[in-house]
Structure formats: C-alpha cells, structure tokens
C-alpha positions as CSV (number, residue, x, y, z in Angstrom):
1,X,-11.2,28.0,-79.5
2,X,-12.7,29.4,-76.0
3,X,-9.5,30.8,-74.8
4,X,-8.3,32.3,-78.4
5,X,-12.2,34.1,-78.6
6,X,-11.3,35.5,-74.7
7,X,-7.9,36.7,-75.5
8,X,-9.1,38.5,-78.9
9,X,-12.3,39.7,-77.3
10,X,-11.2,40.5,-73.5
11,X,-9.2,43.9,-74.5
12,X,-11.5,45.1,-76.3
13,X,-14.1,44.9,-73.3
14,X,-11.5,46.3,-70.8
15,X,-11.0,49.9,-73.0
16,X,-15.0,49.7,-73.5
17,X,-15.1,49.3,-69.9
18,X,-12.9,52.8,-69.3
19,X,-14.4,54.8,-71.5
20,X,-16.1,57.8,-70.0
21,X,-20.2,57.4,-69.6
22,X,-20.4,60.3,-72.4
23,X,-18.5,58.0,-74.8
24,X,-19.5,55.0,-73.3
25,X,-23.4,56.1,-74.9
26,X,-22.4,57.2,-77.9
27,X,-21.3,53.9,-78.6
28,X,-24.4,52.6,-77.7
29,X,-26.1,54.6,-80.0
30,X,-23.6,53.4,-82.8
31,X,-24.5,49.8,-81.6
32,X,-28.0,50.3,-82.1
33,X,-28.0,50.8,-85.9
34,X,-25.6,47.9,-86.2
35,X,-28.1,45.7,-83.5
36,X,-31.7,46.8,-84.7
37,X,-31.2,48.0,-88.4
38,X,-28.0,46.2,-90.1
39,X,-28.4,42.8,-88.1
40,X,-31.8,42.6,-86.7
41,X,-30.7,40.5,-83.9
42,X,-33.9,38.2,-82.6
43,X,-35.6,41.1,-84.4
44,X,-38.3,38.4,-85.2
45,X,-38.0,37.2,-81.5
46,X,-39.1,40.7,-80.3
47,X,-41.7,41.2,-82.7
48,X,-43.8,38.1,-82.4
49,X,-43.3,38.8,-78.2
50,X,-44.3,42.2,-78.5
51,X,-47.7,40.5,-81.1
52,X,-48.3,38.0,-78.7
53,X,-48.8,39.7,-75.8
54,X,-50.0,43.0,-77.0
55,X,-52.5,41.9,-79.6
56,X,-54.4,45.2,-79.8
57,X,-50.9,47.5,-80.2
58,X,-51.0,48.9,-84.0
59,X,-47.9,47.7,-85.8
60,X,-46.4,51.5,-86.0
61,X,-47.0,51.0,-81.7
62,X,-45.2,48.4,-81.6
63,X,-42.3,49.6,-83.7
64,X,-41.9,52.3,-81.3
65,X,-42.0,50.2,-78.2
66,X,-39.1,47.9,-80.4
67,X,-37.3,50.5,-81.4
68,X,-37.2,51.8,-77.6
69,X,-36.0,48.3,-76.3
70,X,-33.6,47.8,-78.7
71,X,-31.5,51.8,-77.3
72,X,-32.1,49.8,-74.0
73,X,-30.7,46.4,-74.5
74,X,-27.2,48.6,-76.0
75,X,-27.2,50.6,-72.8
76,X,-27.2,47.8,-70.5
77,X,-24.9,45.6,-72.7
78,X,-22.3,48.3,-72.2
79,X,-23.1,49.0,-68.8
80,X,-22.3,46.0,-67.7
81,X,-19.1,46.0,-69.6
82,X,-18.7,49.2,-67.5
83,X,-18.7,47.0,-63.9
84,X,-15.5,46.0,-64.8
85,X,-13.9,49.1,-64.3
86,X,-16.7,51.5,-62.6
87,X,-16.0,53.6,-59.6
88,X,-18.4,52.2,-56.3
89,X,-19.2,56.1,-55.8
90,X,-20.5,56.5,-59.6
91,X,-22.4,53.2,-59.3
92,X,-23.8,54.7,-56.2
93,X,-25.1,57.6,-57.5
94,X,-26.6,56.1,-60.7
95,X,-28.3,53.2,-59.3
96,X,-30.0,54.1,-55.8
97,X,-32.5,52.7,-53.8
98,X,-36.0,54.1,-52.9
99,X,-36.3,51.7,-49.4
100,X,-32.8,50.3,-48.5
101,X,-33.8,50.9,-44.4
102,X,-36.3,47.3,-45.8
103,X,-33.3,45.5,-46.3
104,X,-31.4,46.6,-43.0
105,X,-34.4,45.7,-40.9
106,X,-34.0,42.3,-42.3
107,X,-30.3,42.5,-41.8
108,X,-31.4,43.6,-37.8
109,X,-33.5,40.9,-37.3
110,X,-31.1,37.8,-39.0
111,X,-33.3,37.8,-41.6
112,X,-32.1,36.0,-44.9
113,X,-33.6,37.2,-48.1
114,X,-34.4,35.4,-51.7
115,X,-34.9,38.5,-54.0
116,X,-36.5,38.0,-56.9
117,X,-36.9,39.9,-60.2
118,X,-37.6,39.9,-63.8
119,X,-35.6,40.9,-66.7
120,X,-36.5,44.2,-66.6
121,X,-34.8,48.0,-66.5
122,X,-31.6,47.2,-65.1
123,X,-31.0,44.0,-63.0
124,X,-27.2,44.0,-63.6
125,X,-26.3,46.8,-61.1
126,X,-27.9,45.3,-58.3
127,X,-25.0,44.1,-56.6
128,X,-23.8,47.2,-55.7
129,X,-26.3,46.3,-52.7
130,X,-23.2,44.7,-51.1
131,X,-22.7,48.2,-50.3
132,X,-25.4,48.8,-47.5
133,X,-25.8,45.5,-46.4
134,X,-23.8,42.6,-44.0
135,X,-25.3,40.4,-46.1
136,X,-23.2,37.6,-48.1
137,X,-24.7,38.1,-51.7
138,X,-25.2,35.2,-53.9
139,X,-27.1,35.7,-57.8
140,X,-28.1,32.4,-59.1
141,X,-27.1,31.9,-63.0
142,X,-27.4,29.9,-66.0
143,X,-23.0,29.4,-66.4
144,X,-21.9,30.7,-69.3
145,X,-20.2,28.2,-72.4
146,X,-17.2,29.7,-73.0
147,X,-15.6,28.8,-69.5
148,X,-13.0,32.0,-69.7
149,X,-15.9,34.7,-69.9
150,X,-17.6,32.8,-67.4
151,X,-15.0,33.2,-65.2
152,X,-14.6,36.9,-65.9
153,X,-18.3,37.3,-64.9
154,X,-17.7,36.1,-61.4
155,X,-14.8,38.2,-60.9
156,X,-16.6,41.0,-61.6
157,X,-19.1,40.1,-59.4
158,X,-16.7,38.6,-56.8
159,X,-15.2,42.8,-56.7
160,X,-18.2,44.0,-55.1
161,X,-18.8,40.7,-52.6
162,X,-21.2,39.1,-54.6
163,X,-21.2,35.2,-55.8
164,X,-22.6,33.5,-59.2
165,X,-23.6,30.1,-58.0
166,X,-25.4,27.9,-61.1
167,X,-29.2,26.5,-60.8
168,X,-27.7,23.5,-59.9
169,X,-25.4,24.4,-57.2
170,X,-28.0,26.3,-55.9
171,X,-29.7,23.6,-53.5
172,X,-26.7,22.5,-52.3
173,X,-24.7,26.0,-51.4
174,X,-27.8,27.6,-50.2
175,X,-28.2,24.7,-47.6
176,X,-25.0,24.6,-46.8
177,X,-25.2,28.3,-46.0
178,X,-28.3,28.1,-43.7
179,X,-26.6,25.5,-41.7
180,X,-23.6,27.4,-41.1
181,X,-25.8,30.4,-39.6
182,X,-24.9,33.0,-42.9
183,X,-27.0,35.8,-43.4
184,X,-27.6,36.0,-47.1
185,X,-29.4,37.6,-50.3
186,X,-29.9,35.2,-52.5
187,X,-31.0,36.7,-56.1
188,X,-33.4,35.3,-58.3
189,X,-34.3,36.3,-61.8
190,X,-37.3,34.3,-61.3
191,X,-39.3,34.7,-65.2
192,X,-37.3,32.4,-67.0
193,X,-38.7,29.7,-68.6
194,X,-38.6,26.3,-67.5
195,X,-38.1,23.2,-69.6
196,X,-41.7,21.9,-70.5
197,X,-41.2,18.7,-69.4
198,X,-39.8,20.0,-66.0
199,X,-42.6,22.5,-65.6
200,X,-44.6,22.2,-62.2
201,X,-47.4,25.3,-62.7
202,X,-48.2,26.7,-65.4
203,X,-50.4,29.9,-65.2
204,X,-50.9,32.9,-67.3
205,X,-48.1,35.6,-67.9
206,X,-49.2,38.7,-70.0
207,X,-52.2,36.9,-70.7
208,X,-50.6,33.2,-72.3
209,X,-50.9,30.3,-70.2
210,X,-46.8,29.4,-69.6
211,X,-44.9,27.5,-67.4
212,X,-43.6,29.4,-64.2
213,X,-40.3,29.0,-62.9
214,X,-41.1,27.5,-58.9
215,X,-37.5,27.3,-57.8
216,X,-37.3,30.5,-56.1
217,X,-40.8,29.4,-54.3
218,X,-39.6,26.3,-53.4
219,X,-36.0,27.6,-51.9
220,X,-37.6,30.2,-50.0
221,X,-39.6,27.6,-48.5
222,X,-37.3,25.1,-47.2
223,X,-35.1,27.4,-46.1
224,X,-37.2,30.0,-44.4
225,X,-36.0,33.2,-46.4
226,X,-38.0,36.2,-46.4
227,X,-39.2,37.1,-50.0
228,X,-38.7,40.4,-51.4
229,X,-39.2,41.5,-55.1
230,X,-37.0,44.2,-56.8
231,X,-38.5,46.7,-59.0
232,X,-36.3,48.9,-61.1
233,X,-37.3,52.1,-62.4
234,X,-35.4,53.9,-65.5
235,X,-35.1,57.7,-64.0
236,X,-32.9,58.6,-67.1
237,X,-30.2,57.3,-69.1
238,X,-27.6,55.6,-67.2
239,X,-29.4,56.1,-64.2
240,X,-32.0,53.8,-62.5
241,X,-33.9,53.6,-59.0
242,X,-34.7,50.1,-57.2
243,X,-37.8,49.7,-54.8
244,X,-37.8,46.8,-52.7
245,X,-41.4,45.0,-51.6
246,X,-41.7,42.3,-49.3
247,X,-43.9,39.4,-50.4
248,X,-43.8,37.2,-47.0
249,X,-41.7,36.7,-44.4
250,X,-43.3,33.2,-43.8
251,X,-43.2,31.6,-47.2
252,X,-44.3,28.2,-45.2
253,X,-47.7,29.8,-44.8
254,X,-48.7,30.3,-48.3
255,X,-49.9,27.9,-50.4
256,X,-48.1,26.1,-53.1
257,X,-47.8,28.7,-56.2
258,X,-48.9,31.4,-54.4
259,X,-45.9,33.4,-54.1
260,X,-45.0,33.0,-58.1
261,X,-47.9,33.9,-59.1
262,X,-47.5,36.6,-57.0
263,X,-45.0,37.7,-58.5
264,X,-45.4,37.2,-62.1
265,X,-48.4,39.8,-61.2
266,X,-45.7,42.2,-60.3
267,X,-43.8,41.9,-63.5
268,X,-46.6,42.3,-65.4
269,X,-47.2,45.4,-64.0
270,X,-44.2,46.7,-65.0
271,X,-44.0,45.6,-68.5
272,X,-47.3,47.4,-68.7
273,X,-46.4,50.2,-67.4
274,X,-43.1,50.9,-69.9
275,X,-42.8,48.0,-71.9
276,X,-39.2,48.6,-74.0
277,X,-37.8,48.2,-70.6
278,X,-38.7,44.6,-70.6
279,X,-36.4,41.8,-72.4
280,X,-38.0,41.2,-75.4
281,X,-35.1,38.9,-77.2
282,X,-35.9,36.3,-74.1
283,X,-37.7,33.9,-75.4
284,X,-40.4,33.8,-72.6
285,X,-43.7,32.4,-74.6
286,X,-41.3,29.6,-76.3
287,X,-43.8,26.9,-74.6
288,X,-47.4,28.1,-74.1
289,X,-50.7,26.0,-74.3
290,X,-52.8,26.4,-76.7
C-alpha cells in the first residue's frame, strides 16, 4: 500500500514541482479554498490554538489571523514540493540571509553550531545554507510512515548537502561526528511537544504552562556546539529573509533550562509579532497544566 500511494502520488509532485512560481501560486490559492473552506483541515485545531493563546482577540480577529495562516500553510506545502526541482540561484534570491558573515566566523573558528527554530515563516528552505558554509548540515526529524516519501525527503535534502537524521539517531550520529573532528550545523526545530510522560521542564509558552522540548539544550551541552536561533521573516510572497542570533557559545555555562527558555522567549516574539506565520495545525498546547 506504501509503495502503490508513492507511485500514484510521486508524478504528480514532480510536475507540481516544475511549474513556474506564477503557476506554482495560483495553485496555492486554488488549494486554499479546498484546505480552509471545503475541508477545514485541523480547522478546529487552529481555532482553539489561536483561543487559547490569544484570549482577548475578537472572533472576527481571529478569523483573519486563520484565514492568513491557512494562504501560508498552501505556499509552503508547495514550496517545498518546489525543492525538488528549484534552481540553487532562484533559491538564492528568494530566501537570503540578513547575517551570514555570523555563520562564517563560526565556520573560521571550528565552531560547530546546533540551530534552532520554531515552526514559523519558512523553515524548509534553510538548507540552502549549504551554500555559504563548509559546514556538513544535518536537520533532525520525526521519519516519515510511508518509508518511500521518506526517502524522497532525504534525497531532496541530500541535493543541497544536507542530512535528515531521526530524534533517535541523533545522539549517536552527532557523537560520532564530534569525535571524528566534523564541523557541523545541526538543525533543530526545537517547539515540538514532548511526550508528557517524557517531559523534563515545563514552563510557560504564549502564556500556558507546557512541556519544553530540552534535547537541543542537552546536545548542545555535551557536545560543546555554539547555539544560534533562526528567525525568518516573510518579505513577500515566495520570498523570505533569515537572521541568525547567537544564544551562547558556552552552553556548559548556563544553567539547566536556561537556554530553552530562552528561546521559547524568542518564538514568542515572533508569533506576536505576525501570528499566521506561525503553525497553527501543530498541536503545541496538546498537554498543558491546568
């Protein structure tokens, strides 16, 4: 059943994937009526969110800020279709960095890097990073089920010199890597939600108490790696900038939690800043205290 759902849906992404970006957002616009107003995917997912953690937003406010997401979720889906096929000089010019000479300091110095960010703007073009750096990029990932499309991910990814590695190779290949001398960007998207029972810290995020995700803390620590969050700004559609902004170079130093909760403090500026940019179908808040 895996491999008949591949070879039924795999052609389809591939002429998706070489349409031009004119077309390519038309049929993102198409998608969104299907998405938000025939289907309502997680449409009750994104409005209890959106309640929860804006609890003095009218209901017509947060409409908009759904309605907003929803054109955003449909771009990205189809722009990461569009890695498959996109040019390396139109990926340059659409997703650019504010502070790349941050990155080759580190890369100067032998610095490696855990880089952590949220689900929010665009994280799925990062890896055209590969591009200015010497450093071997890995992106840790939850695998996907259908072993065929999970494959095709890490092709794609493997095209621009950039590794999926799952949470729980992640220990092991990142250890291996420091003891071979490798100088590496290791990618976080660090606001997932952790199983309750294997929560460590809990703390609040948008103003709910939740469980953090600690394993890009704890990493960072063991191995040494400087920290650095990505921020990613929507300049217009299709295009995006990404700011980089060192949290430590000596994770060792800080106490335990410190650097999380650092960063969820950076997220949540973001989302407050332009909230439909932020995932809203993630089931974040699934586990909160009371």
């Amino acid at each position: 059943m895996q491999l008949l759902s591949f070879v039924l849906i795999y052609p389809f992404l591939w002429v998706v994937s070489l349409l031009p970006f004119r077309l390519l957002y038309a049929l993102s616009d198409v998608m969104y009526v299907f998405l938000y107003r025939v289907f309502g995917y997680r449409k009750q997912t994104v409005m209890a969110n959106l309640k929860l953690v804006f609890p003095n937003k009218s209901d017509a406010e947060l409409k908009r800020i759904a309605k907003k997401f929803y054109h955003h979720l449909c771009d990205m889906i189809l722009e990461a279709i569009k890695s498959m096929n996109i040019r390396i000089l139109d990926m340059k010019e659409r997703f650019k960095f504010t502070n790349i000479e941050l990155i080759n300091d580190l890369e100067k110095r032998n610095k490696s890097i855990a880089m952590m960010c949220a689900h929010y703007g665009s994280w799925e073009w990062i890896f055209i990073l590969q591009a200015y750096t010497s450093h071997k990029t890995f992106a840790i990932y939850k695998r996907l089920n259908n072993k065929y499309f999970d494959a095709m991910v890490r092709k794609i990814r493997a095209r621009y010199d950039s590794y999926l590695i799952t949470t729980k190779e992640a220990v092991k290949v990142l250890t291996e890597n420091k003891e071979k001398g490798l100088l590496t960007i290791n990618g976080f998207v660090a606001d997932q939600s952790p199983k309750k029972h294997k929560a460590f810290h809990w703390n609040s995020f948008m103003g709910i108490e939740v469980p953090m995700y600690t394993g890009a803390e704890m990493l960072s620590k063991k191995l040494d790696l400087t920290v650095v969050f990505f921020s990613v700004k929507r300049v217009k559609r299709g295009f995006y900038e990404t700011t980089f902004q060192t949290l430590t170079e000596t994770p060792k130093d800080f106490d335990d939690y410190e650097i999380t909760d650092q960063f969820t403090k950076l997220v949540e500026k973001q989302i407050y800043e332009a909230p439909e940019y932020y995932l809203w179908t993630h089931k974040r808040w699934k586990h909160c205290k009371e």
